[in-house]
N, CA, C and O atoms as a Tinker XYZ file with bonds, in Angstrom:
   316  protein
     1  N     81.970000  143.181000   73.821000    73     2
     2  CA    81.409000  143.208000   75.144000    64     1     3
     3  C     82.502000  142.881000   76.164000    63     2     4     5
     4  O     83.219000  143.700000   76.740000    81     3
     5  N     82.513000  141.400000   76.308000    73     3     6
     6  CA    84.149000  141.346000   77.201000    64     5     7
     7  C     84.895000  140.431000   76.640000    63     6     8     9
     8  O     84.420000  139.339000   76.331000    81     7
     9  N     86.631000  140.866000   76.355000    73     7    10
    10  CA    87.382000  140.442000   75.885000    64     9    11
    11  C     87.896000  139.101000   76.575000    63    10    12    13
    12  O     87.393000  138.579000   77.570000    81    11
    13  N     88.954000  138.664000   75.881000    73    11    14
    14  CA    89.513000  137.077000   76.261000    64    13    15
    15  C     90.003000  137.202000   77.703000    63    14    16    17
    16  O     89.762000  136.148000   78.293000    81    15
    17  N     90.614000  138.121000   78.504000    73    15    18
    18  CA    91.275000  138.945000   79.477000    64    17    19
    19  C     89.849000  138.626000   80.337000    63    18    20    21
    20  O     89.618000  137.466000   80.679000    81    19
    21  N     89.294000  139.270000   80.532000    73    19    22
    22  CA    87.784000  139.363000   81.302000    64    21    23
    23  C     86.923000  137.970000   81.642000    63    22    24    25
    24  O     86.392000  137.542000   82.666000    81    23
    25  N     87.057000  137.452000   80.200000    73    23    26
    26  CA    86.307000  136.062000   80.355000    64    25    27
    27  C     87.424000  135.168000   81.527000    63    26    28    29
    28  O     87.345000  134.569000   82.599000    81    27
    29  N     87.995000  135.380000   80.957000    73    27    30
    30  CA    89.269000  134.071000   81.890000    64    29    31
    31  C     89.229000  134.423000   83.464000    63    30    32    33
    32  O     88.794000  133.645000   84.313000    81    31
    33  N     89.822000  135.898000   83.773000    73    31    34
    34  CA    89.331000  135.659000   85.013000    64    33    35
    35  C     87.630000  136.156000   85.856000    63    34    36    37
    36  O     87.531000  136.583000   87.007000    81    35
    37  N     86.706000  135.978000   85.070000    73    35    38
    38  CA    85.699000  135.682000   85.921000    64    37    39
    39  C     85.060000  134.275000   85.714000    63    38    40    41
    40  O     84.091000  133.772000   86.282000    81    39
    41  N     86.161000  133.612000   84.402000    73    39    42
    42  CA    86.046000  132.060000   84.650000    64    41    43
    43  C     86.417000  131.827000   86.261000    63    42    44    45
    44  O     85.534000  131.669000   87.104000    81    43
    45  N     87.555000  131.828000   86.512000    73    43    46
    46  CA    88.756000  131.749000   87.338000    64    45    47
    47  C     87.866000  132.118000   88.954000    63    46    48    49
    48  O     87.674000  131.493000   89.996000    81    47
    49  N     87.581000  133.179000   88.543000    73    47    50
    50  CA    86.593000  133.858000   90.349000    64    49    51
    51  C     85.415000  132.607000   90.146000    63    50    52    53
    52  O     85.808000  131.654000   90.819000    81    51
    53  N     84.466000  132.361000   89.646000    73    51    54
    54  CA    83.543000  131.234000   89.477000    64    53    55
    55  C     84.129000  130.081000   90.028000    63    54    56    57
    56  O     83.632000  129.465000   90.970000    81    55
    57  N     85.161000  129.781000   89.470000    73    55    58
    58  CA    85.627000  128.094000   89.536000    64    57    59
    59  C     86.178000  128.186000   91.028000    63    58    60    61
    60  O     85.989000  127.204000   91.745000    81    59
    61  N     86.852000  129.302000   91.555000    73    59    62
    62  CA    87.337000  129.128000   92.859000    64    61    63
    63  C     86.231000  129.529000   93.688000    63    62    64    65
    64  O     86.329000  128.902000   94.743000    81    63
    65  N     85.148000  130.339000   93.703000    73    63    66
    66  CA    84.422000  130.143000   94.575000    64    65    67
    67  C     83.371000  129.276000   94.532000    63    66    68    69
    68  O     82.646000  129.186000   95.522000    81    67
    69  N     83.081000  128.370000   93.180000    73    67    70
    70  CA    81.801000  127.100000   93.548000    64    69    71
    71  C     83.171000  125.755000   94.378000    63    70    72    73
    72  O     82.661000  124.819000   94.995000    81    71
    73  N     85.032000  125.817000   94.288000    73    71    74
    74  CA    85.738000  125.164000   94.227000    64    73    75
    75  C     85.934000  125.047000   96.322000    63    74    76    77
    76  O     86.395000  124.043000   96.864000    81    75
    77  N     85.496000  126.206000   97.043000    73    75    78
    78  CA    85.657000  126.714000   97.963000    64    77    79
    79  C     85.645000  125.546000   99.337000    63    78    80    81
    80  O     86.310000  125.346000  100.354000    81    79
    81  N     84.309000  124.885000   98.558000    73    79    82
    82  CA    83.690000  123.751000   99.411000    64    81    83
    83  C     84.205000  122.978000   99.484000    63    82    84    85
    84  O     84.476000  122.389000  100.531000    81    83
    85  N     84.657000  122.583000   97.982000    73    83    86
    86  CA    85.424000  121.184000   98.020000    64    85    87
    87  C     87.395000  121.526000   98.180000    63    86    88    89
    88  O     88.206000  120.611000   98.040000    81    87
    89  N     87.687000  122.548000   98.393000    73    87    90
    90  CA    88.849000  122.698000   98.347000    64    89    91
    91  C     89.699000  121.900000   99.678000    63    90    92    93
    92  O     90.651000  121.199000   99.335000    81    91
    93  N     89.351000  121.996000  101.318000    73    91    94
    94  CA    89.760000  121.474000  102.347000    64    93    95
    95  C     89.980000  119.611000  101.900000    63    94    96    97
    96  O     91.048000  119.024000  102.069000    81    95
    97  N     88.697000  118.941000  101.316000    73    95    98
    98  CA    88.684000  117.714000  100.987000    64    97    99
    99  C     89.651000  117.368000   99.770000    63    98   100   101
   100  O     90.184000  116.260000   99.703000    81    99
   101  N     89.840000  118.269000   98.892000    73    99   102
   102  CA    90.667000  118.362000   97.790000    64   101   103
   103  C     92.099000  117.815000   98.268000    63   102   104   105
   104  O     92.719000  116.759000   98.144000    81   103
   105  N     92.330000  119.140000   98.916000    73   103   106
   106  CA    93.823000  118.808000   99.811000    64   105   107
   107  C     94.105000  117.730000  100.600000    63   106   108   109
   108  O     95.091000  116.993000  100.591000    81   107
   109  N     93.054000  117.720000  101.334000    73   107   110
   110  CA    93.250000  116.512000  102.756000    64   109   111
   111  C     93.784000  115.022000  101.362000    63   110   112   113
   112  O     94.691000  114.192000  101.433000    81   111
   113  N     92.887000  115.230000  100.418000    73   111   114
   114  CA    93.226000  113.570000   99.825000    64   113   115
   115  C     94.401000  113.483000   98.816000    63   114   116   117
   116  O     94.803000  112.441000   98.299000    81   115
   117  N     94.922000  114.808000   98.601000    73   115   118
   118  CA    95.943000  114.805000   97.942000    64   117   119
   119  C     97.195000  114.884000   98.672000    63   118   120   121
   120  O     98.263000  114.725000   98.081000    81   119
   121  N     97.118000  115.193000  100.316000    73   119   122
   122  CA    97.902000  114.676000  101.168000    64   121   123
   123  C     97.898000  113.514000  101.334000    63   122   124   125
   124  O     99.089000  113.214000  101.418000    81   123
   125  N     97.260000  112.563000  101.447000    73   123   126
   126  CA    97.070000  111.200000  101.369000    64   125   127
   127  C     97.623000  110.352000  100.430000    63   126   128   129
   128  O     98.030000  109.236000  100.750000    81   127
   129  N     97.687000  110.863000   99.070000    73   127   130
   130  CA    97.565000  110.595000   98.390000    64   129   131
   131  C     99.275000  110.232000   98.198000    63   130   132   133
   132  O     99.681000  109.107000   97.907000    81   131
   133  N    100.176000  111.450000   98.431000    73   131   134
   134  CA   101.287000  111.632000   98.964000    64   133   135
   135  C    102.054000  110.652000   99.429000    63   134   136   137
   136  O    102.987000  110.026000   98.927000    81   135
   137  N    101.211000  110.585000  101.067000    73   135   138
   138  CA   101.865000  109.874000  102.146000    64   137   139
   139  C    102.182000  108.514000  101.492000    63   138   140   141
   140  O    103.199000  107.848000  101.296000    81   139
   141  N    100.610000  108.374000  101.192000    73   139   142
   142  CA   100.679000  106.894000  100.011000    64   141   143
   143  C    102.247000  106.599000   99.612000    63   142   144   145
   144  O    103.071000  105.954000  100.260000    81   143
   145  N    102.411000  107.267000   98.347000    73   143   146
   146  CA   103.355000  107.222000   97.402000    64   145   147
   147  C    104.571000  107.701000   98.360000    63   146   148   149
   148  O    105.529000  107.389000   97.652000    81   147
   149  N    104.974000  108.117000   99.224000    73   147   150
   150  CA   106.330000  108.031000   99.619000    64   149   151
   151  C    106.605000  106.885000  100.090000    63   150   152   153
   152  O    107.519000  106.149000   99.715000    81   151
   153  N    105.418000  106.581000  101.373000    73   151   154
   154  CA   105.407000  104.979000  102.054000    64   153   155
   155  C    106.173000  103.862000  100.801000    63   154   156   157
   156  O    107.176000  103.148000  100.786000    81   155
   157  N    104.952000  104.229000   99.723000    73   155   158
   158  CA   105.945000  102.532000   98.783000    64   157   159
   159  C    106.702000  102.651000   98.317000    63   158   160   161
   160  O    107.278000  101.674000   97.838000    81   159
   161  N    107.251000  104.098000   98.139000    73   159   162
   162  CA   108.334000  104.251000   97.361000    64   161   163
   163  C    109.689000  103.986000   98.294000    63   162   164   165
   164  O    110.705000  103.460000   97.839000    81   163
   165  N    109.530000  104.469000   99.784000    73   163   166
   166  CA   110.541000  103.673000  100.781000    64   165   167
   167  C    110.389000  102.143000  100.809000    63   166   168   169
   168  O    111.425000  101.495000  100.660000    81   167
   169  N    109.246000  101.490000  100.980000    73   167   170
   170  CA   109.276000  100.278000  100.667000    64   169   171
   171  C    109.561000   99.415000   99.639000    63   170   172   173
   172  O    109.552000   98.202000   99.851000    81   171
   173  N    109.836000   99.905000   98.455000    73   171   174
   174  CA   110.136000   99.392000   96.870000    64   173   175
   175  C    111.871000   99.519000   97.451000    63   174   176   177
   176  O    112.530000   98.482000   97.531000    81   175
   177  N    112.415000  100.698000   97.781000    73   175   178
   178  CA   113.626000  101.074000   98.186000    64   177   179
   179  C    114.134000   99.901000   99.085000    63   178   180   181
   180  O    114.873000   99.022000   98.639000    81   179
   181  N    113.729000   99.935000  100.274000    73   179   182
   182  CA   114.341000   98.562000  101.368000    64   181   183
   183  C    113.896000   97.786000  100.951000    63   182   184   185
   184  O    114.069000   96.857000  101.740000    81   183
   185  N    113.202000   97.357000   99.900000    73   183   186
   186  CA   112.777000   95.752000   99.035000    64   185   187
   187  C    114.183000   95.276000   98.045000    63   186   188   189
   188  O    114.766000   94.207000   97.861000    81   187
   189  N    114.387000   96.902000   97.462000    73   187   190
   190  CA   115.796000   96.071000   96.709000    64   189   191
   191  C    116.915000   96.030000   97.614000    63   190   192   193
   192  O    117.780000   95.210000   97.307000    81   191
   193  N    117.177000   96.935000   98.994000    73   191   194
   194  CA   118.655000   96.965000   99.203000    64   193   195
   195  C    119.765000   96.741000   98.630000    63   194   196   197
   196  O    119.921000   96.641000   97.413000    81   195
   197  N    120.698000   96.638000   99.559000    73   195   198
   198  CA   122.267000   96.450000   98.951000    64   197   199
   199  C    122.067000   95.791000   97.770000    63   198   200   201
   200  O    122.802000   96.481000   97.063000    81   199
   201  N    121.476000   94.712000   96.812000    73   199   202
   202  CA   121.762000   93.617000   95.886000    64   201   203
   203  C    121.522000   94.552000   94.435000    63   202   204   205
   204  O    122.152000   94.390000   93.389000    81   203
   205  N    120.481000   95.523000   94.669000    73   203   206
   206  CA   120.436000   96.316000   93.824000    64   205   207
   207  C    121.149000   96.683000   92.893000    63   206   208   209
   208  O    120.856000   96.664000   91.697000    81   207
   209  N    123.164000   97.414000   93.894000    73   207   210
   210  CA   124.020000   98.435000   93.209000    64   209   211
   211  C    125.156000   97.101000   93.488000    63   210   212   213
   212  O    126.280000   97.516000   93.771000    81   211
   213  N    125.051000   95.910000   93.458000    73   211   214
   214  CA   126.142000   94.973000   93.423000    64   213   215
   215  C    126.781000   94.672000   92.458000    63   214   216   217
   216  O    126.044000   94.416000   91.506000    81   215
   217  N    128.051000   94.557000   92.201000    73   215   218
   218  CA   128.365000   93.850000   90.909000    64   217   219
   219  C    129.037000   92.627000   91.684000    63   218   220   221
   220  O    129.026000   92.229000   92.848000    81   219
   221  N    129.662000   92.196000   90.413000    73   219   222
   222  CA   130.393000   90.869000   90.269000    64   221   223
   223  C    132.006000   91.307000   90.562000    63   222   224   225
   224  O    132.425000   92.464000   90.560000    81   223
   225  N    132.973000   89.819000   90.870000    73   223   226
   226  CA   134.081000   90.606000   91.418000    64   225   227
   227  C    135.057000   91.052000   90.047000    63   226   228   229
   228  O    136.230000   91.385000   90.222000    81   227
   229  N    134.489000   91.022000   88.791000    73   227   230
   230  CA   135.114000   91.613000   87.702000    64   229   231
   231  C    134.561000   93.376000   87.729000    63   230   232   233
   232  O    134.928000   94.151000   86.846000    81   231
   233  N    134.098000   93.598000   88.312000    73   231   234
   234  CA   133.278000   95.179000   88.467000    64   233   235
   235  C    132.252000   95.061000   87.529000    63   234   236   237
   236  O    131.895000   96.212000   87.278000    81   235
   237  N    131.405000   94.036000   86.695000    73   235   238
   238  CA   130.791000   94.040000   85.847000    64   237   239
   239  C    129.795000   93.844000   86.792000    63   238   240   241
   240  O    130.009000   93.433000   87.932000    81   239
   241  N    128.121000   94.287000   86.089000    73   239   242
   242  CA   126.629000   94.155000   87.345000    64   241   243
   243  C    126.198000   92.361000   86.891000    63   242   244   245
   244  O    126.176000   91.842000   85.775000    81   243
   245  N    125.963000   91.896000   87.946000    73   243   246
   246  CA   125.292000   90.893000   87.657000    64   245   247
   247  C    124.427000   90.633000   86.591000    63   246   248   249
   248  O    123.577000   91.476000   86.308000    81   247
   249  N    124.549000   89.171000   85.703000    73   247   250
   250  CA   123.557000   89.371000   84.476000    64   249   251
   251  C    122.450000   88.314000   84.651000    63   250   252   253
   252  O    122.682000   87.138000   84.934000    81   251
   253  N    121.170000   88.863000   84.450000    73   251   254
   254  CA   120.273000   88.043000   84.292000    64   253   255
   255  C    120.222000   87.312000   83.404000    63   254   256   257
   256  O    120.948000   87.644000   82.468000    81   255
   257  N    119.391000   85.985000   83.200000    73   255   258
   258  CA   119.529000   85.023000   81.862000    64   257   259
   259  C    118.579000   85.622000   80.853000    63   258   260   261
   260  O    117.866000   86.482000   81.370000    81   259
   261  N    118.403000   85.466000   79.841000    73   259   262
   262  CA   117.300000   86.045000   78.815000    64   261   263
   263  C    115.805000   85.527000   79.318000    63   262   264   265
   264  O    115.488000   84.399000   79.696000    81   263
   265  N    115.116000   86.539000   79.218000    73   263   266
   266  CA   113.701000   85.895000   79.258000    64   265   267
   267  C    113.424000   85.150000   78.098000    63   266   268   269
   268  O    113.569000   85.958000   77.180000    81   267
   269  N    113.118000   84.105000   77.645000    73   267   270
   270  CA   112.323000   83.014000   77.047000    64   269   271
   271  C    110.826000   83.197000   76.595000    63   270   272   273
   272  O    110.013000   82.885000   77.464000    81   271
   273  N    110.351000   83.605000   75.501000    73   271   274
   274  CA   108.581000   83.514000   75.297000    64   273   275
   275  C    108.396000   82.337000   74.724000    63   274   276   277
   276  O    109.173000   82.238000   73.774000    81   275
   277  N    107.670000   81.305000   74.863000    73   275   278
   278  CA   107.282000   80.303000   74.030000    64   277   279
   279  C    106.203000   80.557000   73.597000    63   278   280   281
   280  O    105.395000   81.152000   74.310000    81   279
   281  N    105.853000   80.134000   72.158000    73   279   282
   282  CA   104.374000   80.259000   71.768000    64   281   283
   283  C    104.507000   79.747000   70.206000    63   282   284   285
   284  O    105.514000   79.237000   69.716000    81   283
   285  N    103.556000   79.942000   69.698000    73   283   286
   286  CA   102.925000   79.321000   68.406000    64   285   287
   287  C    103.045000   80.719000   67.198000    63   286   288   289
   288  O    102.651000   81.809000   67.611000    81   287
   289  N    103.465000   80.654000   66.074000    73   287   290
   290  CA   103.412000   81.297000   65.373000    64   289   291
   291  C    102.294000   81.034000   64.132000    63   290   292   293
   292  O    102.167000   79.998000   63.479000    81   291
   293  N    101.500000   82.323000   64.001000    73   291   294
   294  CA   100.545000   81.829000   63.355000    64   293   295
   295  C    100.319000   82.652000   62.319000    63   294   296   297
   296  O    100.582000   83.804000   62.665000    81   295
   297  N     99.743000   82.553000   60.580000    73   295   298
   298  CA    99.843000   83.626000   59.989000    64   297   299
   299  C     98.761000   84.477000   60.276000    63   298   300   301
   300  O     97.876000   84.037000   61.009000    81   299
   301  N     98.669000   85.701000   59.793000    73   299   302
   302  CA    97.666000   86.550000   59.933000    64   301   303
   303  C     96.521000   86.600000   58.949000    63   302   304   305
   304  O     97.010000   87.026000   57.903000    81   303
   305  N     95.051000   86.336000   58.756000    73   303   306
   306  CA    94.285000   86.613000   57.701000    64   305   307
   307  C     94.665000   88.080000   57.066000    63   306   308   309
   308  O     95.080000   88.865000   57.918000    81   307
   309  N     94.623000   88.411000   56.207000    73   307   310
   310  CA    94.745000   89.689000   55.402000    64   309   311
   311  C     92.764000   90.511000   55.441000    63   310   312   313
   312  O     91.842000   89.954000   54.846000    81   311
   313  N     92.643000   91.361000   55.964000    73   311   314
   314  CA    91.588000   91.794000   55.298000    64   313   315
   315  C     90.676000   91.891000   54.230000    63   314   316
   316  O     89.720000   92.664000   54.302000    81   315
């Protein structure tokens, strides 16, 4: 009756015209969505500044100390 070719795009015509309505709102929030994510991503940016790409006066990058976990070691029951 109708092949794989046929089905797909009158999937495709369906989905974009029940999609029609919601398409303007679609966009508008995925512009938003955007603006969002550049805003913090400039702000993550001028949060680290210069200290970021600094080294030490050997040209080596500054080293952090090890993080430390304290806790309790405990055995595991076996199933």
């Amino acid at each position: 009756m109708f092949g794989i070719g046929e089905l797909t795009i009158l999937l495709l015509v369906i989905v974009a015209v029940l999609a029609v309505k919601r398409l303007p709102d679609l966009t508008r929030s995925a512009g938003k969505a955007a603006r969002i994510l550049k805003s913090e991503k400039q702000a993550l940016k001028e949060d680290d500044g210069p200290a970021a790409g600094t080294t030490t006066g050997d040209g080596e990058a500054p080293r952090t100390p090890p993080r430390v976990i304290r806790g309790e070691a405990t055995e595991r029951e076996t199933p």
